[in-house]
ROVODO-842742 format. One record per residue: z, x, y of N, C-alpha, C in turn. Coordinates in steps of 0.1 Angstrom, whole numbers, plus 5000, padded with zeros to 4 digits. Each point is the difference from the previous one (the first is absolute). Layout:
! ROVODO-842742
PT n_pz n_px n_py ca_pz ca_px ca_py c_pz c_px c_py
PT    Z    X    Y     Z     X     Y    Z    X    Y
...
END
This chain:
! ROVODO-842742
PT n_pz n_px n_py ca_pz ca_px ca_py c_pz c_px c_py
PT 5618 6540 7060  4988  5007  4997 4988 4996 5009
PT 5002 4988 5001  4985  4993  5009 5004 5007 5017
PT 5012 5002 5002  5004  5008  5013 4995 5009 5003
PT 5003 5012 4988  4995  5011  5002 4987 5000 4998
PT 4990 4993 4994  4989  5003  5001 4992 4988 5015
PT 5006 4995 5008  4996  4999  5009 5003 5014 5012
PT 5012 5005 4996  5004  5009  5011 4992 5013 4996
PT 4993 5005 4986  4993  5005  4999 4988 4999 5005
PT 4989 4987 5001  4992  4998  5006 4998 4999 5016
PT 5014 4998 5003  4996  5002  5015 5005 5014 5008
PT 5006 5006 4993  4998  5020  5001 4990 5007 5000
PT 4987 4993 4987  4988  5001  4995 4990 4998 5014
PT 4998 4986 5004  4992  4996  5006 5004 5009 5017
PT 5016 5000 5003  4998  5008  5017 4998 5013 4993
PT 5001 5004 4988  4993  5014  4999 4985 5004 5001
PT 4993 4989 4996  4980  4999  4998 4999 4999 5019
PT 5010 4994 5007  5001  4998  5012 4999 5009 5006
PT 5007 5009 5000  5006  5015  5006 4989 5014 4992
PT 4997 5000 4992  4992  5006  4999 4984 4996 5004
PT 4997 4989 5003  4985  4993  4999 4999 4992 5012
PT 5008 5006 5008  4999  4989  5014 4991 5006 5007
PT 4998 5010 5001  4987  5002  5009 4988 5009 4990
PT 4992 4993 4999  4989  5006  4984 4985 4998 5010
PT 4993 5014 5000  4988  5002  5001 4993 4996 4991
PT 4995 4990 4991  4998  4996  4989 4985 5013 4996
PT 4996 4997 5012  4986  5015  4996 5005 5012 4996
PT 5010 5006 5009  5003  5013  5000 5010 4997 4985
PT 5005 4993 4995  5010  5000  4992 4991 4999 4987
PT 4992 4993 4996  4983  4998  4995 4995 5023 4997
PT 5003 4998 5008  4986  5019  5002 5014 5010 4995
PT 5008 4994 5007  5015  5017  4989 4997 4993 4987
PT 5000 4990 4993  5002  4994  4985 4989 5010 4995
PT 4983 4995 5010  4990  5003  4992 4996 5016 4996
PT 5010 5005 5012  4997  5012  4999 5012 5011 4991
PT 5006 4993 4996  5012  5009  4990 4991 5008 4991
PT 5006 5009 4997  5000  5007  4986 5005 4993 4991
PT 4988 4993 4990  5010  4993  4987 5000 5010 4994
PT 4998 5009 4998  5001  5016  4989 5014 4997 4998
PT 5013 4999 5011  5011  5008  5002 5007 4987 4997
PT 4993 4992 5002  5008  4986  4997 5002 4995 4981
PT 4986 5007 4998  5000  4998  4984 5016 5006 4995
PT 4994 5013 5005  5012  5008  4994 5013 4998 5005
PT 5004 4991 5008  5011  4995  5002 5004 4983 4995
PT 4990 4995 4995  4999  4989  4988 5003 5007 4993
PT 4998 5014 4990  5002  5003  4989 5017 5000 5001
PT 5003 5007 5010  5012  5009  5006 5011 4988 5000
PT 4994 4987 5002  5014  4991  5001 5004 4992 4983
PT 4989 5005 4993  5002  4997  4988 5001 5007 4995
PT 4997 5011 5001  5013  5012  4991 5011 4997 5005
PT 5003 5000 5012  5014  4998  5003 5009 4988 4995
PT 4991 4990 4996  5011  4993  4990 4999 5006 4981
PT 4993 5008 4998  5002  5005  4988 5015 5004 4998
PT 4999 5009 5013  5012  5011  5004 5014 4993 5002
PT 4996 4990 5008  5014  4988  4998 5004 4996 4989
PT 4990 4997 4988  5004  4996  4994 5007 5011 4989
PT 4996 5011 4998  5007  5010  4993 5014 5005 5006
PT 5005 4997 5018  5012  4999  5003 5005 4985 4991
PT 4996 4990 5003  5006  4986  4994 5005 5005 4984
PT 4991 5012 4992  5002  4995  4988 5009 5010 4997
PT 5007 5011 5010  5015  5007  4997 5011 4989 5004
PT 4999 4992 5005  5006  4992  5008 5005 4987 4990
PT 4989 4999 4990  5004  4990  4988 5002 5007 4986
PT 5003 5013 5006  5007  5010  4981 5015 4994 4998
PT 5005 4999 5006  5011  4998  4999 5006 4984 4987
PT 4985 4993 5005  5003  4986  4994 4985 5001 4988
PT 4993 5006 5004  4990  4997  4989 4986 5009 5001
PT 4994 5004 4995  4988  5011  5000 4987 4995 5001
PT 4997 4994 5014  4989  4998  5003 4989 5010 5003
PT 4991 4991 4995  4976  5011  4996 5003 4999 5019
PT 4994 5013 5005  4995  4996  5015 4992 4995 5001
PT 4989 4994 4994  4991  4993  5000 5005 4986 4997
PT 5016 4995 4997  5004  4988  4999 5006 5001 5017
PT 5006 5005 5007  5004  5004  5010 4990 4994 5009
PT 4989 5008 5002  4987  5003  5008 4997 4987 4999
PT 4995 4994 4989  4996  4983  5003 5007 4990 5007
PT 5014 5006 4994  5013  4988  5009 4997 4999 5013
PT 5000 5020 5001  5003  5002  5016 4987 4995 5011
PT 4987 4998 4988  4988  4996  5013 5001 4983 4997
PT 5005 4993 4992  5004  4985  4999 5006 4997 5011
PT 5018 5012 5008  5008  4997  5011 4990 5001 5007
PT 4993 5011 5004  4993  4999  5013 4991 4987 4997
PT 4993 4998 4995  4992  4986  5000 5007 4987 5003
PT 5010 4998 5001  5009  4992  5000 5004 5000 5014
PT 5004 5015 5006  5005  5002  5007 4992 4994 5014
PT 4987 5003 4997  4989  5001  5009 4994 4986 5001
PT 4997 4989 4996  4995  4990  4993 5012 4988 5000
PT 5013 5001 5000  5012  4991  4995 5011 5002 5014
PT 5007 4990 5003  5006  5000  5009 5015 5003 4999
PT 5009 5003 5006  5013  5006  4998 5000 5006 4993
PT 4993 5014 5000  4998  5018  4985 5002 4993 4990
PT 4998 4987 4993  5003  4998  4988 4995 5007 4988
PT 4984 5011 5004  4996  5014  4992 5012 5004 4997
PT 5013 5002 5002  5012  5010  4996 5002 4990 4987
PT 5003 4992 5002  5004  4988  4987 4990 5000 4987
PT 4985 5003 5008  4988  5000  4991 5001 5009 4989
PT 5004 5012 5009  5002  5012  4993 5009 5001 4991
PT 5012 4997 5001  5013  4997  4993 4993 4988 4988
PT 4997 4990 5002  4994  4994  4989 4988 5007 4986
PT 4993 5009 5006  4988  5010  4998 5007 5008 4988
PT 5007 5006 5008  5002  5015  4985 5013 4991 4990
PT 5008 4988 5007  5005  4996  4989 4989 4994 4988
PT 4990 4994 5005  4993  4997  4987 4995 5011 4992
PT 4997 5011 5011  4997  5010  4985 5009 5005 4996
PT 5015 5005 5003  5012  5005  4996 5008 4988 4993
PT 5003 4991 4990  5005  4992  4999 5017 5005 4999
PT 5003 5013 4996  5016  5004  5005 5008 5000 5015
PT 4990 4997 5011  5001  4998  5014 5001 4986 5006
PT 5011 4994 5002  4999  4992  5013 4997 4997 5012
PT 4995 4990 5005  4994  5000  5013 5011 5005 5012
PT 5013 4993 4997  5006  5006  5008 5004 5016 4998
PT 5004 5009 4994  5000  5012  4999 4988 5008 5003
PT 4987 4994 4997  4988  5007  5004 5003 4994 5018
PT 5002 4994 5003  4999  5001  5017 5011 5010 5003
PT 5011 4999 4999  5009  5008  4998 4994 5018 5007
PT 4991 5004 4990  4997  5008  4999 4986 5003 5010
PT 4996 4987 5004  4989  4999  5013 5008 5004 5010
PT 5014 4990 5001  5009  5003  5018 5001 5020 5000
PT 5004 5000 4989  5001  5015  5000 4991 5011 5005
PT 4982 4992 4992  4989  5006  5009 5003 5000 5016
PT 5002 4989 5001  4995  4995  5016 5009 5011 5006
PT 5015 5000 4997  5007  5005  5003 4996 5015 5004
PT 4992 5006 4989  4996  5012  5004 4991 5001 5009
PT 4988 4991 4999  4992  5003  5015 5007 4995 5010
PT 5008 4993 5002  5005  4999  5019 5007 5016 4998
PT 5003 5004 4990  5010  5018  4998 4987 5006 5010
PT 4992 5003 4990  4988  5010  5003 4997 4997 5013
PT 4999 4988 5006  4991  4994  5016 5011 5006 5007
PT 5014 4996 4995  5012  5005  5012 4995 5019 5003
PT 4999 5005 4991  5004  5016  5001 4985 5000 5011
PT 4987 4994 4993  4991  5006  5006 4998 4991 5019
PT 5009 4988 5002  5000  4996  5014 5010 5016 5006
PT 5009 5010 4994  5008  5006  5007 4996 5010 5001
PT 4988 5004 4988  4993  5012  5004 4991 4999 5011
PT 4988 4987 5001  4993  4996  5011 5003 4997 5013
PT 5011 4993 5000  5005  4993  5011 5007 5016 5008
PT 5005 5008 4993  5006  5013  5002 4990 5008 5008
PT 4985 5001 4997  4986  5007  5001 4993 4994 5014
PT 5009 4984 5001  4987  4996  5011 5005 4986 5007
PT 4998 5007 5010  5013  4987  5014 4989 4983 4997
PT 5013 4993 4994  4994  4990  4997 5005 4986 5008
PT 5001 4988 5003  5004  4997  5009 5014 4984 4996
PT 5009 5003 5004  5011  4994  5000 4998 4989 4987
PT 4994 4989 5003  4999  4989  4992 4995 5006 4981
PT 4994 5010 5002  4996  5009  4989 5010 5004 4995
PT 5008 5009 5004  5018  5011  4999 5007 4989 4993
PT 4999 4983 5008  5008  4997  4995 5001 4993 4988
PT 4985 4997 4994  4999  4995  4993 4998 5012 4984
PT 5003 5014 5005  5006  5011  4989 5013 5002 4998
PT 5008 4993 5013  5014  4998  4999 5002 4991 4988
PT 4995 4984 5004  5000  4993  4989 5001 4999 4991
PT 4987 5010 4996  4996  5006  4987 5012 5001 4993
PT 5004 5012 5005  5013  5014  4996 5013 4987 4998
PT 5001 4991 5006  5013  4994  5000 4998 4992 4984
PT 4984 4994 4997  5003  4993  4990 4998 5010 4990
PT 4998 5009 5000  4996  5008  4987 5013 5006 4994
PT 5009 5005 5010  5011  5005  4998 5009 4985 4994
PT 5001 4992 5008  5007  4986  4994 4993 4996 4986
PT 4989 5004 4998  4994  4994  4988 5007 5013 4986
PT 5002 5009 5007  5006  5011  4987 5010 4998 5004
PT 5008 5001 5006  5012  4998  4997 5005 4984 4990
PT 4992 4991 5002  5002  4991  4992 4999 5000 4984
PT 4982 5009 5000  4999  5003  4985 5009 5010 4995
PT 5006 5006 5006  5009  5014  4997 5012 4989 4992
PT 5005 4989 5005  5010  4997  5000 5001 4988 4989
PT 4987 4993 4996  4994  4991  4987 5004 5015 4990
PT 4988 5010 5000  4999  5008  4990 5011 5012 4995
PT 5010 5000 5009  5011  5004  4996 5015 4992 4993
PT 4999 4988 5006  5013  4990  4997 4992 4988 4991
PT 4989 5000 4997  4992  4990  4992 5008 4991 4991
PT 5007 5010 4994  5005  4994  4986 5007 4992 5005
PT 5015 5008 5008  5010  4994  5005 4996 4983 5005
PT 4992 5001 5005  4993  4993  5007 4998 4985 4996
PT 4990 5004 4988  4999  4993  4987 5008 4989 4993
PT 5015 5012 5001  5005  4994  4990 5010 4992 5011
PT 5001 4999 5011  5008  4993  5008 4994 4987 4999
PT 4981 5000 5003  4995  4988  4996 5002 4994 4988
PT 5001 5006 4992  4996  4991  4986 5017 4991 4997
PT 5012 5005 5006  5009  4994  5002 5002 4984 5012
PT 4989 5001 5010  5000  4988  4998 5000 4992 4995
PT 5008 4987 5006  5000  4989  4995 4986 4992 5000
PT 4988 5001 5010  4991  4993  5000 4987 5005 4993
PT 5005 5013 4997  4987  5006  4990 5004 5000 4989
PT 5009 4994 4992  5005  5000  4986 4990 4988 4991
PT 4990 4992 5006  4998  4990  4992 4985 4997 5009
PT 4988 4994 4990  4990  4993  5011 4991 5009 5008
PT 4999 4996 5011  4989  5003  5010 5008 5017 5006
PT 5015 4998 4997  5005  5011  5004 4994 5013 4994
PT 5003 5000 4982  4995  5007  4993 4986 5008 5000
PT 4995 4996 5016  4981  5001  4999 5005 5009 5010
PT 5008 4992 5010  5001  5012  5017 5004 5015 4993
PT 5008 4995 4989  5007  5017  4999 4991 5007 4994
PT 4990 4994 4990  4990  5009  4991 4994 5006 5014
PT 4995 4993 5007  4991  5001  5017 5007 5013 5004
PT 5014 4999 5003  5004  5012  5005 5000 5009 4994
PT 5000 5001 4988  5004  5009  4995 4987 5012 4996
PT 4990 4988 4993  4986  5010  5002 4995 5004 5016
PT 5003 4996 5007  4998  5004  5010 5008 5015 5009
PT 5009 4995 4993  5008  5016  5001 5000 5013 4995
PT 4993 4998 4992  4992  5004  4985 4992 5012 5005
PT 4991 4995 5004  4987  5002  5007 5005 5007 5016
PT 5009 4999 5006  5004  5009  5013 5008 5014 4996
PT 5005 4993 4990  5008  5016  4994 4988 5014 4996
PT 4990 4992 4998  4989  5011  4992 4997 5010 5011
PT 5001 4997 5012  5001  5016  5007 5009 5007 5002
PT 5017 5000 4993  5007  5005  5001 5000 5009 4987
PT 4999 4991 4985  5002  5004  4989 4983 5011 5000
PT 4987 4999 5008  4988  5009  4992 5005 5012 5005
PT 4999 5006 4988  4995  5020  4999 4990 5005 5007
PT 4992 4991 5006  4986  5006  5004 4998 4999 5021
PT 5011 4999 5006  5006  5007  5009 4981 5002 5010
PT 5002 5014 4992  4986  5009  5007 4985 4994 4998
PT 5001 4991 4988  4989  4997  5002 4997 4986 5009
PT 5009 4993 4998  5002  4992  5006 4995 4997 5022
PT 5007 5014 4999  4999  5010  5014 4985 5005 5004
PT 5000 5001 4988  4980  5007  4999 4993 4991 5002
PT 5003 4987 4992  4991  4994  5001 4997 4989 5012
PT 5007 4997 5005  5008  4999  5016 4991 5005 5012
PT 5006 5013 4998  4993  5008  5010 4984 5000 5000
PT 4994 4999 4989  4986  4999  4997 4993 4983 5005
PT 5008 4991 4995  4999  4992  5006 4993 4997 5015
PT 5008 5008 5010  5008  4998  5015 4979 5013 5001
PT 5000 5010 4995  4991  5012  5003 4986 4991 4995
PT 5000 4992 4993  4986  4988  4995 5001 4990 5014
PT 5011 4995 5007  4996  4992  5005 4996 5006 5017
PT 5007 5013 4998  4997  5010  5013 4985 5000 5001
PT 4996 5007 4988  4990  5001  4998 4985 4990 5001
PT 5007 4989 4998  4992  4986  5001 4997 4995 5017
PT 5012 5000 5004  5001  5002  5014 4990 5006 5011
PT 4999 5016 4997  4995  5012  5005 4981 4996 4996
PT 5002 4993 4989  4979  4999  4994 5000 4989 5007
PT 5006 4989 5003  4997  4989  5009 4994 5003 5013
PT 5011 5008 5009  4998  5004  5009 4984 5011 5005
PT 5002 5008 4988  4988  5010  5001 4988 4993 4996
PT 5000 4991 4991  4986  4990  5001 4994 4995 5014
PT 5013 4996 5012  4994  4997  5006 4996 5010 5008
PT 5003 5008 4999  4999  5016  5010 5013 4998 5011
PT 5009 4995 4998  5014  4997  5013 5000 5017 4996
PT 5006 5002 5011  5007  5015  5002 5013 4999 5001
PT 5009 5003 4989  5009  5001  4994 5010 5008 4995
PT 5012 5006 5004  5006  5012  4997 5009 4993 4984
PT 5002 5011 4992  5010  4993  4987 5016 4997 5004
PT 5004 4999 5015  5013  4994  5001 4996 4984 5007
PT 4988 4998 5006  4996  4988  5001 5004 4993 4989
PT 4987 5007 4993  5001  4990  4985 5010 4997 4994
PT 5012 5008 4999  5009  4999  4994 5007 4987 5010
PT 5001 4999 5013  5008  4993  5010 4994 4983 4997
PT 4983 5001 4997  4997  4988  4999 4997 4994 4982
PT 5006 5011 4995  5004  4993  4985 5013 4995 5001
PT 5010 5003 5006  5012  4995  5000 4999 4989 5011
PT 4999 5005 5003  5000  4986  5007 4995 4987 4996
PT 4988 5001 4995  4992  4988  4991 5007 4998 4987
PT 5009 5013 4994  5009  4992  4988 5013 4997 5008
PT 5006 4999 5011  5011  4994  5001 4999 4987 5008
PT 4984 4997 5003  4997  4987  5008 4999 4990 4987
PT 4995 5006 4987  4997  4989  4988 5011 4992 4999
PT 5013 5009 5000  5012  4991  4997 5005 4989 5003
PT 4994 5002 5012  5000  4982  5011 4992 4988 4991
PT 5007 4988 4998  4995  4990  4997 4986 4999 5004
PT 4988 4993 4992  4991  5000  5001 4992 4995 4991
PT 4984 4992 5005  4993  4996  4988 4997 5011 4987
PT 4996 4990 4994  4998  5010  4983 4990 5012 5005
PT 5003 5012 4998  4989  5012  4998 5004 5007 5018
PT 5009 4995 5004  5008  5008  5013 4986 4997 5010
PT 4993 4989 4998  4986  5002  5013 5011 4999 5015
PT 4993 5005 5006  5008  4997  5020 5009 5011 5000
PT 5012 4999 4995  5009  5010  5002 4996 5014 4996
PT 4991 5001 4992  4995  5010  4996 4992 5010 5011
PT 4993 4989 5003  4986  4999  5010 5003 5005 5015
PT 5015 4994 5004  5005  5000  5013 5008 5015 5000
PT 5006 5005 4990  5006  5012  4997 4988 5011 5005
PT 4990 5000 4991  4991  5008  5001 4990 5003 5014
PT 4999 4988 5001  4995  5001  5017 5010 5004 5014
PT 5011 4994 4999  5008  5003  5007 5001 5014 5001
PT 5007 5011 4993  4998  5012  4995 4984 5008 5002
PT 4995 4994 4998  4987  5008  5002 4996 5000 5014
PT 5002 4989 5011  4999  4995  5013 5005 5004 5010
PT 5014 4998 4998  5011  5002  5006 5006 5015 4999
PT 5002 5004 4989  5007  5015  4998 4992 5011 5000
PT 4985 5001 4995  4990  5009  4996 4989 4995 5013
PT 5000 4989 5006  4988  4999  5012 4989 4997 4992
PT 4997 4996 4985  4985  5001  5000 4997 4985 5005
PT 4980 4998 4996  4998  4986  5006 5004 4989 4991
PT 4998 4986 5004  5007  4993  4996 4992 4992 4988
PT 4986 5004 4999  4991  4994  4992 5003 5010 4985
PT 5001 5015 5005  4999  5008  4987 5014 4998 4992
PT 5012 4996 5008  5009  4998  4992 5001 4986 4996
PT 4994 4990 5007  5001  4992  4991 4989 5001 4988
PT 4994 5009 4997  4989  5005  4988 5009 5005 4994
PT 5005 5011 5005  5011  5009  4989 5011 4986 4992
PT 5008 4991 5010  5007  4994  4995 4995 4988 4989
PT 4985 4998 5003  4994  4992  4987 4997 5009 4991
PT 4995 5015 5003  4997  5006  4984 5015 5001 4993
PT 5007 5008 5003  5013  5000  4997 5007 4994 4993
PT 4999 4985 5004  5006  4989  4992 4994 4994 4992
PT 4985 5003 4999  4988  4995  4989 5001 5011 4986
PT 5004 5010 5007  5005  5012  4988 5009 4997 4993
PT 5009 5000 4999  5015  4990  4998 4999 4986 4995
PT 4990 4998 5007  4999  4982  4994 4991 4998 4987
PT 4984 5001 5002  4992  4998  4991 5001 5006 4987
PT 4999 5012 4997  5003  5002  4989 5009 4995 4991
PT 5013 5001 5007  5013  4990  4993 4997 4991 4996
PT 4995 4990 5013  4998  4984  4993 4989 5003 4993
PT 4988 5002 4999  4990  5002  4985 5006 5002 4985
PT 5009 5014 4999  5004  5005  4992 5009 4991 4992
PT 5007 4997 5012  5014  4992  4997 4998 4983 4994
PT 4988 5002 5004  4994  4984  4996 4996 5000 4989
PT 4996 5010 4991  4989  5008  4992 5014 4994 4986
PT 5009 5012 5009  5014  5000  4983 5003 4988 5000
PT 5004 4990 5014  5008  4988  4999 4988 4995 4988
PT 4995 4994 5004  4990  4994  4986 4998 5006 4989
PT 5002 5008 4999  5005  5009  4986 5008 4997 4990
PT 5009 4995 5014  5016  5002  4992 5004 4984 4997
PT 5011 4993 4996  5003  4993  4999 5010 4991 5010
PT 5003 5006 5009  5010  4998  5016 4989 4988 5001
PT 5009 4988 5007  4997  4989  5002 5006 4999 5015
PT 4994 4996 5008  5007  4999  5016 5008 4982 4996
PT 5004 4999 4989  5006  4985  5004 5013 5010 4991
PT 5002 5009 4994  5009  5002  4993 5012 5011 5006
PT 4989 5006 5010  5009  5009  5011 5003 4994 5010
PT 5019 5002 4999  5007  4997  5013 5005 5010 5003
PT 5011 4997 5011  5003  5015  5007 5014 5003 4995
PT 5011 4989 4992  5006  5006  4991 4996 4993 4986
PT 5003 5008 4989  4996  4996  4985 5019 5000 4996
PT 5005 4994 4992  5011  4993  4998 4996 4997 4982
PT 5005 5013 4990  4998  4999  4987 5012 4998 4993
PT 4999 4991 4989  5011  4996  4992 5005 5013 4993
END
């Protein structure tokens, strides 16, 4: 763990590098001062509805196991991002998973993550379709292609896997529980582990709710278009809507790279790169766009998210990244 969060911080730091290596500090100063915060408000508002909206996908996603308030959802889900943003190695995913188990006491931590892989799962879905509709729209450059290749390889590998939990589960199951080393003890805990955990992956096979699921998805991906496009237009960049779309994907397929808590650098480097390099603008306004952008995304969350954590009862000494119940 202490690996990965070194190899995250030094992705982080040549990212602040590559985006911030050459800074007009004046001219970078006068794009800030001069935004439209009108557009920015409303894209503060816009990234917090959009976790409302997540969280009413999360709460078809936990029918299967138990009937969660979206307002028990919504708190969990701004706890992850607080976590996420703030804590090192996404342990926010774990936060969260700890979160709606205290208000759901029929839910396990492991089955409620369960049911997070399944989120995540769907956004790298939605980023795949929308890198093939953009990347489709607008010659983008090799190192870019290939990293929607990537994309497509793990997303496909990642359903075919859960296809293959959520179909043979049981079978599965019960091959485990015939071991020898899970019949007694510390065994008895891995199988409960697996088992709610498998629990919680099946739930997007077994929901009825398909379309909304789809809806809610899609709205998701059109909030953060949208978030994107008010960044940009605050600063006055001149912007067509397949840009936007090219430098939203791109900035969610650069998060996935290891990196300090709240994706700083890689974030930063994505967005300037793209704005620089592919679009020609200058290098001071996009590094403005790439700090409002990420301050959208960031601030609210961690406020909000700091707001429930204290709310709630989640202890950062009681969340790990597996839970292991008798």
């Amino acid at each position: 763990m202490v690996k990965k969060f070194i190899i995250g911080m030094v992705f982080s730091i040549i990212g602040l590098y590559v985006a911030f290596r050459q800074i007009d500090l004046a001219e970078l100063g006068g794009a800030l001062a001069q935004a439209r915060w009108l557009w920015i408000l409303v894209a503060l508002f816009l990234m917090v509805f959009s976790v409302w909206v997540r969280a009413l996908r999360w709460q078809i996603l936990l029918l299967p196991m138990s009937r969660v308030h979206v307002s028990a959802a919504f708190s969990s889900t701004m706890i992850g991002y607080f976590g996420n943003s703030v804590l090192p190695l996404r342990l926010g995913e774990f936060m969260r998973a700890y979160a709606i188990r205290e208000k759901e006491a029929s839910l396990t931590v492991a089955s409620a993550f369960g049911t997070i892989v399944v989120e995540r799962l769907l956004d790298m879905t939605g980023t795949l379709i929308l890198v093939i509709l953009f990347f489709s729209l607008y010659e983008v450059p090799r190192w870019l292609a290939n990293g929607g290749i990537l994309l497509g390889v793990i997303v496909l590998g990642s359903f075919a896997v859960l296809w293959w939990i959520s179909s043979t589960h049981e079978e599965w199951l019960e091959r485990i529980e015939k071991m020898a080393l899970l019949q007694q003890g510390f065994g008895l805990k891995v199988k409960h582990l697996l088992h709610s955990f498998s629990h919680g992956l099946v739930s997007l096979r077994q929901t009825k709710h398909s379309l909304s699921l789809a809806f809610y998805s899609m709205s998701l991906w059109l909030i953060y278009f949208t978030i994107s496009w008010l960044s940009a237009h605050a600063l006055d960049i001149d912007i067509t809507w397949v840009e936007v779309g090219v430098i939203l994907v791109s900035t969610t397929m650069v998060i996935m790279i290891p990196s300090a808590p709240g994706f700083i650098g890689t974030y930063h480097a994505a967005a300037v790169l793209v704005m620089v390099e592919l679009f020609g603008k200058g290098e001071s306004v996009s590094q403005a766009f790439a700090i409002i952008n990420h301050g959208i995304g960031f601030v609210p969350l961690v406020v909000i998210g700091f707001f429930c954590l204290i709310r709630s009862s989640v202890t950062l000494k009681e969340v790990k990244p597996i839970e292991i119940e008798p």
